[in-house]
PyMOL Python script that loads the backbone (N, CA, C, O; Angstrom):
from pymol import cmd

cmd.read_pdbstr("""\
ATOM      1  N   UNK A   1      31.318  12.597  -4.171  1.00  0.00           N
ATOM      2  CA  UNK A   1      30.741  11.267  -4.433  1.00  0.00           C
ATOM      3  C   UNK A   1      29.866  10.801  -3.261  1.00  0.00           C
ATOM      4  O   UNK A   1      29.341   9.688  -3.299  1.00  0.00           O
ATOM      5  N   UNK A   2      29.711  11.570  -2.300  1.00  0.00           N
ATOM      6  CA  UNK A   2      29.495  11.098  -0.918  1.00  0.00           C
ATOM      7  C   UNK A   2      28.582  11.529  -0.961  1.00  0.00           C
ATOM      8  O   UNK A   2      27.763  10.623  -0.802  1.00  0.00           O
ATOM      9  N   UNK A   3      27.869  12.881  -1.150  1.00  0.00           N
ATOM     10  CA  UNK A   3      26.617  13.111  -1.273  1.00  0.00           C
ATOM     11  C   UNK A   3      25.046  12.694  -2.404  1.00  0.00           C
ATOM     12  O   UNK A   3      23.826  12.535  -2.384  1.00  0.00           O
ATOM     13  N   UNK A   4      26.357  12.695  -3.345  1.00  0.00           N
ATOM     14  CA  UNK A   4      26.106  11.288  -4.721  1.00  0.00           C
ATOM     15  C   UNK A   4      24.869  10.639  -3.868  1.00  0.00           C
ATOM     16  O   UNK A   4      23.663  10.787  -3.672  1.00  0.00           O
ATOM     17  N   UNK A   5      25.956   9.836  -3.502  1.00  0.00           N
ATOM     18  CA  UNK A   5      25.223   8.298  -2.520  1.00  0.00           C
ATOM     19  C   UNK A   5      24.383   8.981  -1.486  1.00  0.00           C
ATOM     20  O   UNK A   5      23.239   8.539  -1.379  1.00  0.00           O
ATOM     21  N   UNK A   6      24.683   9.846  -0.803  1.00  0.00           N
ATOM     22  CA  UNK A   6      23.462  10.015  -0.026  1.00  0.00           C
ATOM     23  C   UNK A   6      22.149  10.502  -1.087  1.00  0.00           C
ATOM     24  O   UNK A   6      21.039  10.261  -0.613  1.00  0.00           O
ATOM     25  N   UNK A   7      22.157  10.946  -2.017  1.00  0.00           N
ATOM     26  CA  UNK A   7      21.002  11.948  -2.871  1.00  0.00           C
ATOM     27  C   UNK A   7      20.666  10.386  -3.556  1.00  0.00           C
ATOM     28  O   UNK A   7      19.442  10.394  -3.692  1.00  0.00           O
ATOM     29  N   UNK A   8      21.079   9.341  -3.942  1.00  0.00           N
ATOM     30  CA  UNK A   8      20.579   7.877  -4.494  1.00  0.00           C
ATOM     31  C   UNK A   8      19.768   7.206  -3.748  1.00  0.00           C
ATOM     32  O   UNK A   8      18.782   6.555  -4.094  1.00  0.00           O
ATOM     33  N   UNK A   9      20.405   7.456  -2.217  1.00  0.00           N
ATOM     34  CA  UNK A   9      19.556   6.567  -0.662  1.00  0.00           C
ATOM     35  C   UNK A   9      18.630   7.273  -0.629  1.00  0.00           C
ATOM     36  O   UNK A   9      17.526   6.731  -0.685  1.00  0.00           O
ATOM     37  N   UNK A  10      18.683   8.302  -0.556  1.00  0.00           N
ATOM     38  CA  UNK A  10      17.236   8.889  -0.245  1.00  0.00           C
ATOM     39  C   UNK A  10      15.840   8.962  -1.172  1.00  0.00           C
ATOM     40  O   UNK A  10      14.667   9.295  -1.000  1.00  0.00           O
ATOM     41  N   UNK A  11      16.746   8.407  -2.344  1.00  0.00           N
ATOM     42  CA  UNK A  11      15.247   8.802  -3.764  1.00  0.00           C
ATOM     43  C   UNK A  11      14.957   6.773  -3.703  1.00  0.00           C
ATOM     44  O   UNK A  11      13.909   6.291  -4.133  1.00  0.00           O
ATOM     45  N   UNK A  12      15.950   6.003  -3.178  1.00  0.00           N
ATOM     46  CA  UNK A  12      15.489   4.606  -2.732  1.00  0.00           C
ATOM     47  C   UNK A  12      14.572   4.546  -1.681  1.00  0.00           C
ATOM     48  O   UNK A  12      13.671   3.713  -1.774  1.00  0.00           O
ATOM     49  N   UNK A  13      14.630   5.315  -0.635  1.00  0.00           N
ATOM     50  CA  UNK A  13      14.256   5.358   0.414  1.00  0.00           C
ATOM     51  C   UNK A  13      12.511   6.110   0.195  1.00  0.00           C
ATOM     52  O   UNK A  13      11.486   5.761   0.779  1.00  0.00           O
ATOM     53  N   UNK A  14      12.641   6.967  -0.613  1.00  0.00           N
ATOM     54  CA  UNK A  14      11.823   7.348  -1.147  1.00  0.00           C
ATOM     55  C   UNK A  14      10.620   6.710  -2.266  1.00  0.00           C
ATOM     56  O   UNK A  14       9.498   7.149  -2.517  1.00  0.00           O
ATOM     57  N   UNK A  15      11.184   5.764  -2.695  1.00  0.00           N
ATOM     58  CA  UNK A  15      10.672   4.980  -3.668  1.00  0.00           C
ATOM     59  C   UNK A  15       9.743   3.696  -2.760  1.00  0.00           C
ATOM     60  O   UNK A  15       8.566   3.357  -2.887  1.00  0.00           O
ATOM     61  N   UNK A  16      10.855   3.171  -1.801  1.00  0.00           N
ATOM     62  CA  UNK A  16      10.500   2.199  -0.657  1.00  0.00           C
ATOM     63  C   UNK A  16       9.212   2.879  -0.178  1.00  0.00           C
ATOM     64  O   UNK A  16       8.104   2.381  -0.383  1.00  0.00           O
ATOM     65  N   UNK A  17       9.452   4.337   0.634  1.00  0.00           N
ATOM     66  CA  UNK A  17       7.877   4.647   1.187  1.00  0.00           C
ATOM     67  C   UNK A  17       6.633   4.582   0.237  1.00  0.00           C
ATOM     68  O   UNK A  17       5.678   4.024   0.776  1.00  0.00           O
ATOM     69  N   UNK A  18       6.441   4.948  -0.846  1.00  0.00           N
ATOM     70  CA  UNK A  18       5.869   4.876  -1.953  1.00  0.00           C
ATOM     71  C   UNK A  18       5.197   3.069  -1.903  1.00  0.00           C
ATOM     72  O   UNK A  18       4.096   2.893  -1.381  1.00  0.00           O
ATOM     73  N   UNK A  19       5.739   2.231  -2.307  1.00  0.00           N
ATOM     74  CA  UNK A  19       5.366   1.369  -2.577  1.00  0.00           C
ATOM     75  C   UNK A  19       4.762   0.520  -1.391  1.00  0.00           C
ATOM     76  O   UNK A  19       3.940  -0.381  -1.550  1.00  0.00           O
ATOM     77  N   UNK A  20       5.402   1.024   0.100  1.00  0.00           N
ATOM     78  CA  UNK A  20       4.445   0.621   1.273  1.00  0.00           C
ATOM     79  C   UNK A  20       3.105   1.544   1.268  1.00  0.00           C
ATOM     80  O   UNK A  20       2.180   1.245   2.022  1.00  0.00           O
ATOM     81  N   UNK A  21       3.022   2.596   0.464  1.00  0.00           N
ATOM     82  CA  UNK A  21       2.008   3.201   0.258  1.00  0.00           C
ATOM     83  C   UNK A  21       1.161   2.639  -0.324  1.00  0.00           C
ATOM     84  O   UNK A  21       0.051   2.483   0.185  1.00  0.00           O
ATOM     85  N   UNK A  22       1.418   2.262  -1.343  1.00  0.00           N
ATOM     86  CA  UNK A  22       0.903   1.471  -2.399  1.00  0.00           C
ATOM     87  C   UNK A  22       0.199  -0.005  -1.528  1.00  0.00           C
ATOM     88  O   UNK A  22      -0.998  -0.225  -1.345  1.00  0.00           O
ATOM     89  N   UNK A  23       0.841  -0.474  -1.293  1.00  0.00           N
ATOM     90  CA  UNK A  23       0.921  -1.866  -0.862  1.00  0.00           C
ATOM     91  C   UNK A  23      -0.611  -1.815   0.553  1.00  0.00           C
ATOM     92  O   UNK A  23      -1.568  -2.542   0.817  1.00  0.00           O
ATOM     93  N   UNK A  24       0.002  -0.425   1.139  1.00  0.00           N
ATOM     94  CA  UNK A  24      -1.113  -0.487   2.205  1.00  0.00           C
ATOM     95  C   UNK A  24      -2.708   0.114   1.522  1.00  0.00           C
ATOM     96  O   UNK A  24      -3.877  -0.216   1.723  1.00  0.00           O
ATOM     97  N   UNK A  25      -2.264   0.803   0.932  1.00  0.00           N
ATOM     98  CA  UNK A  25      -3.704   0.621  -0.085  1.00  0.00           C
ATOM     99  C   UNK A  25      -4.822  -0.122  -0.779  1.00  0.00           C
ATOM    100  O   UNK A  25      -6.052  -0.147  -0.811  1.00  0.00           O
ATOM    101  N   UNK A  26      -3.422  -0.912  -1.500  1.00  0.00           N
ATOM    102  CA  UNK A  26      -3.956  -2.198  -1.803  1.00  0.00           C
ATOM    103  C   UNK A  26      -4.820  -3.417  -1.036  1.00  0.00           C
ATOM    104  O   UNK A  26      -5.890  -3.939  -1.347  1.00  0.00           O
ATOM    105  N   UNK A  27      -3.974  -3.640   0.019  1.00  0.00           N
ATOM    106  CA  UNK A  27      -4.468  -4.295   1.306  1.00  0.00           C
ATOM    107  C   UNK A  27      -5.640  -4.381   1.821  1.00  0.00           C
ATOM    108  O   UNK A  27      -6.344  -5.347   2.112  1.00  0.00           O
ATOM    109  N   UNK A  28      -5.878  -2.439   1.964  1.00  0.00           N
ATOM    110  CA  UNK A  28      -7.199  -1.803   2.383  1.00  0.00           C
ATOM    111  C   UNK A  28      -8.009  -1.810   1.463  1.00  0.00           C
ATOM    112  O   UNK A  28      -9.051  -2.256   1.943  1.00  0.00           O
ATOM    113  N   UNK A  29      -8.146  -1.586   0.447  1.00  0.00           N
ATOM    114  CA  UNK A  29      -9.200  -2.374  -0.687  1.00  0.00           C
ATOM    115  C   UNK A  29      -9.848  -3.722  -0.605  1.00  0.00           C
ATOM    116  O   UNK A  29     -11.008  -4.107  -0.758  1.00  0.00           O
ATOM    117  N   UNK A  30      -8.465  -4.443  -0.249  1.00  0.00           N
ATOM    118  CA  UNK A  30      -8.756  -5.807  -0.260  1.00  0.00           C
ATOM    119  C   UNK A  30      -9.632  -6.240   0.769  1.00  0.00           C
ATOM    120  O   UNK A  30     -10.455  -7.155   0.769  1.00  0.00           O
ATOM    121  N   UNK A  31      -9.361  -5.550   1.509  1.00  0.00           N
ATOM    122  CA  UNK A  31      -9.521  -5.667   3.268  1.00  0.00           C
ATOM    123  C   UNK A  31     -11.610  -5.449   2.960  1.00  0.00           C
ATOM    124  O   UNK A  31     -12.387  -6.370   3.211  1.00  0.00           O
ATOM    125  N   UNK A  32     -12.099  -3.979   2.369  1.00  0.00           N
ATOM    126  CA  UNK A  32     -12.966  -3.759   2.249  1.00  0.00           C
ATOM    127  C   UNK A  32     -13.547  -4.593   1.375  1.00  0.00           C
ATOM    128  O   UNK A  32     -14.555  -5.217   1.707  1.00  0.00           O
ATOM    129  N   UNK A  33     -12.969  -4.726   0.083  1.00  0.00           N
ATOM    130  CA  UNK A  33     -13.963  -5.886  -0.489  1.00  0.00           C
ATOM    131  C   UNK A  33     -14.180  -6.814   0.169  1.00  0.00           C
ATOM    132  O   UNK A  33     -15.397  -6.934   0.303  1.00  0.00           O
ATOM    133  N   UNK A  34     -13.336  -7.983   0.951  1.00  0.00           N
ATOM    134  CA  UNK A  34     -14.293  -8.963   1.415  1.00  0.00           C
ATOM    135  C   UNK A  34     -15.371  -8.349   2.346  1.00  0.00           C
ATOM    136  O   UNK A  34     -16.540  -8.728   2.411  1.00  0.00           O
ATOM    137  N   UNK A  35     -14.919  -7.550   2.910  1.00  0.00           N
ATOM    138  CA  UNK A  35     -16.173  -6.487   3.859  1.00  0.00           C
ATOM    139  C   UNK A  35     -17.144  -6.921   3.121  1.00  0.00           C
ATOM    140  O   UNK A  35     -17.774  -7.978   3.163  1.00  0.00           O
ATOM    141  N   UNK A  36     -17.235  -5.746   2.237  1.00  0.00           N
ATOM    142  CA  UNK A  36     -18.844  -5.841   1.422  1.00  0.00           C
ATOM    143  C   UNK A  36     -19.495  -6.667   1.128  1.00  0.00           C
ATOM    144  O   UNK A  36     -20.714  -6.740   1.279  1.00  0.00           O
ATOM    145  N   UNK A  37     -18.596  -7.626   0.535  1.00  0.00           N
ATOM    146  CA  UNK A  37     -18.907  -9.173  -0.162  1.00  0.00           C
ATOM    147  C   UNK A  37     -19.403  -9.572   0.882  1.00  0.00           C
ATOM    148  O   UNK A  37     -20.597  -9.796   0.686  1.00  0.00           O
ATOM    149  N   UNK A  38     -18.861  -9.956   2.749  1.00  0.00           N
ATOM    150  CA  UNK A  38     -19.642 -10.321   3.457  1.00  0.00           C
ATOM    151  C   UNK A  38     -20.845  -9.949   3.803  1.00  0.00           C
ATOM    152  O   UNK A  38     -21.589 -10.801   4.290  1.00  0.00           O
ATOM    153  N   UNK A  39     -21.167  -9.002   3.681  1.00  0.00           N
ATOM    154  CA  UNK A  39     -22.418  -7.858   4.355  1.00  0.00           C
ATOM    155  C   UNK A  39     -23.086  -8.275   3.159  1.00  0.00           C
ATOM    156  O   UNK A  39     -24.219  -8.746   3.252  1.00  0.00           O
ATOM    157  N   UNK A  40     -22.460  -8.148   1.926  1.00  0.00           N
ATOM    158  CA  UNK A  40     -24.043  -8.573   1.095  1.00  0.00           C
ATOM    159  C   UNK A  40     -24.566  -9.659   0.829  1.00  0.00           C
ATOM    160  O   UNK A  40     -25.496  -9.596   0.024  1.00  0.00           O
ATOM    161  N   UNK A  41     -24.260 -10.800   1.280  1.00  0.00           N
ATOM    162  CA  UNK A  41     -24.132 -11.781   1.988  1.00  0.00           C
ATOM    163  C   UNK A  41     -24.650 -12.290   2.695  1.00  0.00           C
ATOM    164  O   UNK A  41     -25.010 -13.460   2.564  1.00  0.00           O
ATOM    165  N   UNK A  42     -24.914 -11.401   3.928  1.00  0.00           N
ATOM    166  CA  UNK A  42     -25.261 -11.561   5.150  1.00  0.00           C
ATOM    167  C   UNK A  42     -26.507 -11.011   4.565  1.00  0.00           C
ATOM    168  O   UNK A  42     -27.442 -11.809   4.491  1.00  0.00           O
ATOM    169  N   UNK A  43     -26.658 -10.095   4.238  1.00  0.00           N
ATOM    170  CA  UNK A  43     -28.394  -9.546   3.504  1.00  0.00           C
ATOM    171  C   UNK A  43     -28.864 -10.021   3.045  1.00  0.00           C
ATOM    172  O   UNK A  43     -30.007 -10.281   3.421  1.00  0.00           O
ATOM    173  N   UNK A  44     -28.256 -10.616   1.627  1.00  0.00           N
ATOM    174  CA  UNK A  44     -28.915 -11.756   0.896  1.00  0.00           C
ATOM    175  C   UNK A  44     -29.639 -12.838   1.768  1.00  0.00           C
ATOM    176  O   UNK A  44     -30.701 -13.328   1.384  1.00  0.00           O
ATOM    177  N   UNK A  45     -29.129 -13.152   2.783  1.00  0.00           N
ATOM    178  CA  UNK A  45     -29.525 -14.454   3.723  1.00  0.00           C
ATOM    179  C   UNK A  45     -31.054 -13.849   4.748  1.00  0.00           C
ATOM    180  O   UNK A  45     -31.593 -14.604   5.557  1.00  0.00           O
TER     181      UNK A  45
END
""", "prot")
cmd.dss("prot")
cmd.show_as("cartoon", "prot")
cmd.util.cbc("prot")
cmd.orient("prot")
């Protein structure tokens, strides 16, 4: 049962890295769109 629980923590633990994956992705998208949006922006002007 003990390894049970360890083989559950680790596919959580696993799931957790995943979604900071996700999350930092997301971010960095986000991060770049206002980028662009500023720069074209700044051109337009």
């Amino acid at each position: 049962t003990l390894s049970k629980e360890l083989c559950g923590m680790s596919i959580e633990l696993s799931f957790l890295q995943l979604h900071t994956d996700i999350v930092r992705i997301e971010l960095l998208g986000y991060i770049m769109g206002i980028y662009a949006y500023a720069l074209k922006s700044a051109i337009k002007q």
